[in-house]
N, C-alpha and C positions, 0 to 999 in steps of 0.2 A: 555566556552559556550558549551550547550552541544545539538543536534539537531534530531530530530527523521522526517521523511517521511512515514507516514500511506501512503498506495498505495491498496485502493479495486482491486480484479483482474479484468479484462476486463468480458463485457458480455459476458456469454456463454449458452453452448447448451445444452441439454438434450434428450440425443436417446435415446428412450427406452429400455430397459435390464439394463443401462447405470448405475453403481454404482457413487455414489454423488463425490468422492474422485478421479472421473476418467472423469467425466466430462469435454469435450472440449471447444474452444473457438467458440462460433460463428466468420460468417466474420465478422460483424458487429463489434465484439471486437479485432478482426486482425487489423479493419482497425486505429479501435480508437488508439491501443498502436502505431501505428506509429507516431499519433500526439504527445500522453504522454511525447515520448520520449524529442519533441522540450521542454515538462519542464523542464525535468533531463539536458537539455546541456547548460541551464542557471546557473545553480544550483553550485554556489561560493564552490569550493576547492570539486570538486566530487568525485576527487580520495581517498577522505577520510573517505568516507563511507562503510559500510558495510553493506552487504543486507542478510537480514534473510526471504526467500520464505517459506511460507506452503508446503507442502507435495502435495497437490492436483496439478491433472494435468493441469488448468485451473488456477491458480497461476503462476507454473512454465514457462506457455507457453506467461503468460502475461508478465514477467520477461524480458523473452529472447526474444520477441520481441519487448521491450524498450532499453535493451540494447544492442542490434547487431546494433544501432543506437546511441550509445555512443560515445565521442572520447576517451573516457578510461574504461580498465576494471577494475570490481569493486570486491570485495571478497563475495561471496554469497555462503550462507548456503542454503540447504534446509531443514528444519526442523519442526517435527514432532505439536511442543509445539504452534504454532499458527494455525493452523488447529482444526476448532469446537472448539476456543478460547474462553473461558469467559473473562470479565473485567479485574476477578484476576490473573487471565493464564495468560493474558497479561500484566499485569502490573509489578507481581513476574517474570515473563520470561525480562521483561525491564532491572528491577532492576540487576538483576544478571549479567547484561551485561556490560564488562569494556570499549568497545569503546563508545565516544562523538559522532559519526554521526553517524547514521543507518535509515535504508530503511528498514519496514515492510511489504511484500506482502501477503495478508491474505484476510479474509471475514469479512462481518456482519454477528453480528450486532457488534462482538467486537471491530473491527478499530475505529468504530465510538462511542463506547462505549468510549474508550481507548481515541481519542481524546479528547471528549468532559471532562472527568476524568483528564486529564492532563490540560486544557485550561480553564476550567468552561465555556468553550462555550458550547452551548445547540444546536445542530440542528434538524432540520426538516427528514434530508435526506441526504447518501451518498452513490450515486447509483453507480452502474457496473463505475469502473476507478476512482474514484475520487483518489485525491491528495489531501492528510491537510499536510502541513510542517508546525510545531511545533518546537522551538528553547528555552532553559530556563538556564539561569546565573547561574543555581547553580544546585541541585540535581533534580533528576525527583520526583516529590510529587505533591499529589492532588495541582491542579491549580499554580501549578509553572512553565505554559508553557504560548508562546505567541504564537497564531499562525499568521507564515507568509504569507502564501496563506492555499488556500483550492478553487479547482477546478475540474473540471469534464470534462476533453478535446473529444471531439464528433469531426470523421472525416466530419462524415454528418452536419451540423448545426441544420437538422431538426429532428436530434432522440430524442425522448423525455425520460427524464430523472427518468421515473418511470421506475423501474426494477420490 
């Protein structure tokens, strides 16, 4: 079985001068990744994943503050090839990958591109944190994925989910 974790980075911020690739978290997404994390310490055999972060500063900070709240560390990359990802970017960058579990930390619209491509699920929307865990019995191919969850963990209950 082979399992993939789309992971959108946390909401963030936008100061002016601010280059796209350099963008911070807002608190609002500080606070959310603390919740995210209570996902990841559910998450059956964790230590055997691998996490592949984008490049962006706003990625990596969503990262490290879901797993400074891990009970195991995990092997993460950060790299270049999911940052202003296409479908294909993502899908060729999948494929080339020899480990069964991986953590994607990236952006829209391709995460969700990427899911929906692997599940034939269709969505509406997957805002600032969301979470699609995707699992598939055999190779990664259009629609050879189930997906296990798919959520969008809010510390506040009342923030709403348009980004």
């Amino acid at each position: 079985m082979k399992e993939i974790i789309l992971v959108r980075h946390a909401k963030s911020d936008w100061p002016n001068g601010t280059a796209d690739i350099e963008r911070p978290l807002s608190d609002r997404g500080r606070n959310d990744c603390r919740v995210a994390a209570d996902y990841f310490c559910q998450v059956g055999d964790l230590a055997s994943f691998e996490v592949h972060v984008s490049i962006a500063l706003r990625t990596a900070e969503t990262w490290k503050l879901i797993s400074e709240q891990l009970p195991v560390d995990l092997k993460m990359v950060s790299v270049d090839e999911i940052y202003e990802a296409s479908l294909g970017d993502l899908f060729g960058y999948l494929q080339n990958l020899e480990s069964d579990s991986l953590i994607f930390v990236g952006h829209n619209p391709g995460l969700a591109l990427l899911g929906s491509f692997l599940t034939g699920d269709q969505i509406s929307k997957f805002p600032t944190l969301s979470i699609w865990h995707i699992q598939t019995n055999g190779e990664w191919l259009p629609e050879s994925g189930q997906t296990i969850s798919r959520i969008a963990p809010r510390a506040n209950k009342d923030s709403s989910d348009i980004d």
